[in-house]
C-alpha positions, 0 to 999 in steps of 0.5 A: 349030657351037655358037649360042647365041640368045634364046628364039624368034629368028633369027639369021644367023651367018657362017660361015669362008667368009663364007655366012650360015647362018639358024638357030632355037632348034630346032637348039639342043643338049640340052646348052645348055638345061641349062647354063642351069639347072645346072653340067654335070659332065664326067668326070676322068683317064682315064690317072690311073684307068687305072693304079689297075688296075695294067696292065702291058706285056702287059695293054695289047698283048695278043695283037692287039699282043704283037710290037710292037717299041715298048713300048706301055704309055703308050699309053693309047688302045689299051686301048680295043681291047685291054681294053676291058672296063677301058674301059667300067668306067671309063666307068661309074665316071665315070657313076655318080659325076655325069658328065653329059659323058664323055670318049671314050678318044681323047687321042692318037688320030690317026695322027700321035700313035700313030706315035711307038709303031709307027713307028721314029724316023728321029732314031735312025738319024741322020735327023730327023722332017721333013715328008716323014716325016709325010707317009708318016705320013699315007698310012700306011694301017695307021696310018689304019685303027688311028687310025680304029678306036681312034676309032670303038670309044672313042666306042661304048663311051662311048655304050653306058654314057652311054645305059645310065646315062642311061636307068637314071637318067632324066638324059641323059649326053653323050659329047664326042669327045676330040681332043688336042694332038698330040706335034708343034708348028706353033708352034715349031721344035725346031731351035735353029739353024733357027727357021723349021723345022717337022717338020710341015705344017698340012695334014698336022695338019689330015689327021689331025684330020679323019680322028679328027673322021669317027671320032668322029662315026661312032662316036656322039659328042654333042660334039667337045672340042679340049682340052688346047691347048698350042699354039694352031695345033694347035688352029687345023688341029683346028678347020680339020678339024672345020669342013671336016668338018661342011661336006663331010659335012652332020653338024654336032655342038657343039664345046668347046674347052679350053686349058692354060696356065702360071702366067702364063695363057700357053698353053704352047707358043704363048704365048698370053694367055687373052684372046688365045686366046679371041680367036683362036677366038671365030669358031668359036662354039663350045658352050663355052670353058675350061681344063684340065689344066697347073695345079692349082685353086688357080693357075687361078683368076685366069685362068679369072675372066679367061676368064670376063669376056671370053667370051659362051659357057659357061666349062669348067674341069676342072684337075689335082688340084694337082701332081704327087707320085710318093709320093702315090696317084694321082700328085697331091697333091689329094683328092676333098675338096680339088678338091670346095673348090676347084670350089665357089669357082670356082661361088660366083665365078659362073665355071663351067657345066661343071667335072670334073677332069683329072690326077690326078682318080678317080671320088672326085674327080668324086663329090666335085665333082658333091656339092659343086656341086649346086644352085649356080647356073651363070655366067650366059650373055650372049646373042647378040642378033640381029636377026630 
């Protein structure tokens, strides 16, 4: 995955397996080198910016989908097949207003997240989700190919405007595969009464993620981005996948990876400290490490300074807009001028080499930001010495 090196050395890595892997500063990414010199400016909410074009039920089915028995409107990756002209706008806004780095459509992507709108629960009926009923999941072949072909088509629209924009404007842009957390736990049990309880299998996790991985990569993306981590096995069978891909395929891409965490910089589900869930995924050595999503600007900053200290990659940072307001217009309470403040005190902190904004953040709210943090300088990067 991702290296970082001083100018001209080699170096050795060691890989999950234990290989050793002999590497120059030609294989560094593009997207490195400007990391160094600036903060990158990835895109905002995808569902916040979704709902300001007031879709509805039969907007999001079309006529591909119109006799699901489920409703679909909170599936939001679907509107990657069905509007995708909804998409690519999206897509564009977000160029248009600063983003060096966006975000394919694929936040629930996988064959296991989309079965909860295709697939009728067995809890309804007196059963229970178990790990024989996501093991149909996964052999589900129509569930496969939907999964494959959201993937695959999110990532080429994304790669059709990030070069559009790119070209019409001189400055490459980046599409970062999205690879979300999943609507199951390996963490936790749901059964109070039986703590040793799981409703899935790691490799059954790690399946589905791998299948997302091949889609994304096939599909044209620069980057992987594990984000949104609540649960800190999850993302351990996403970067299991993302390994073993790269392995069996040849095709390597940078990963970033991005937690959410409580008010306690605990992440959510598995409970993790910030230093312990750096610690736990520090061996991927991934391009960057970071937080998004949970909290708003102003209760992250002690914990992205904490994630700051401890880890020798670039630190990302795209948080809510504040918190949730159903009377307010994007569904959260800060504005464009509020996130722009926000985010140029995390850069006047020297913590940041890729900020944006998750929930509740419009093409305004990333205009704002990429206005405020221009000319800042990035968080100085530790290099990994090694010996040639």
């Amino acid at each position: 995955m991702a290296l970082r090196t001083t100018k001209g050395a080699k170096v050795h890595r060691a890989t999950n397996e234990g290989h050793q892997i002999e590497m120059t500063t030609a294989n560094r990414h593009p997207l490195e080198t400007i990391l160094e010199d600036r903060i990158a400016i990835i895109d905002g909410a995808m569902g916040t910016t979704i709902r300001t074009y007031g879709m509805t039920e039969a907007d999001v089915r079309g006529e591909r989908f119109k006799d699901s028995t489920k409703d679909l409107l909170n599936n939001g990756d679907l509107f990657s097949l069905t509007q995708p002209k909804m998409i690519c706008d999206i897509h564009r806004r977000f160029l248009e207003a600063g983003a060096d780095i966006i975000e394919t459509n694929t936040f629930g992507a996988t064959s296991i997240t989309q079965s909860e709108f295709f697939v009728d629960d067995p809890r309804e009926h007196g059963g229970r989700k178990d790990p024989e009923f996501y093991q149909k999941i996964i052999e589900d072949s129509k569930l496969s190919s939907l999964a494959w072909e959201i993937n695959e088509q999110s990532a080429q629209q994304c790669r059709e405007w990030a070069d559009r924009v790119g070209n019409a404007t001189g400055r490459q842009r980046f599409v970062a595969g999205a690879i979300g957390p999943l609507t199951v736990s390996l963490s936790n049990s749901p059964d109070a009464d039986d703590a040793g309880f799981r409703v899935v299998t790691f490799d059954q996790v790690k399946a589905a993620y791998a299948e997302q991985v091949r889609a994304l990569i096939a599909g044209g993306s620069d980057l992987l981005l594990v984000e949104t981590i609540f649960d800190s096995l999850n993302a351990k069978a996403a970067l299991v996948a993302i390994r073993e891909v790269f392995d069996q395929d040849g095709k390597k891409l940078p990963v970033m990876i991005s937690a959410a965490v409580g008010r306690g910089g605990e992440t959510l589900i598995s409970a993790q400290t910030t230093e312990a869930f750096w610690n736990a995924v520090q061996h991927v050595r991934p391009l960057s490490v970071g937080l998004n999503c949970s909290l708003g600007p102003d209760l992250m900053y002690p914990f992205l300074e904490e994630l700051s200290e401890k880890a020798d990659v670039a630190i990302s940072c795209y948080p809510n807009a504040g918190l949730p307001n159903p009377l307010s217009e994007t569904g959260f309470d800060l504005g464009p001028a509020d996130m722009a403040r926000y985010l140029g005190d995390f850069a006047r902190g020297g913590l940041i080499n890729i900020a944006g904004g998750c929930c509740g953040n419009t093409p305004e709210h990333i205009a704002a930001i990429a206005k405020a943090l221009e000319g800042k300088a990035p968080r100085k990067l530790r290099q990994v010495e090694v010996a040639a």
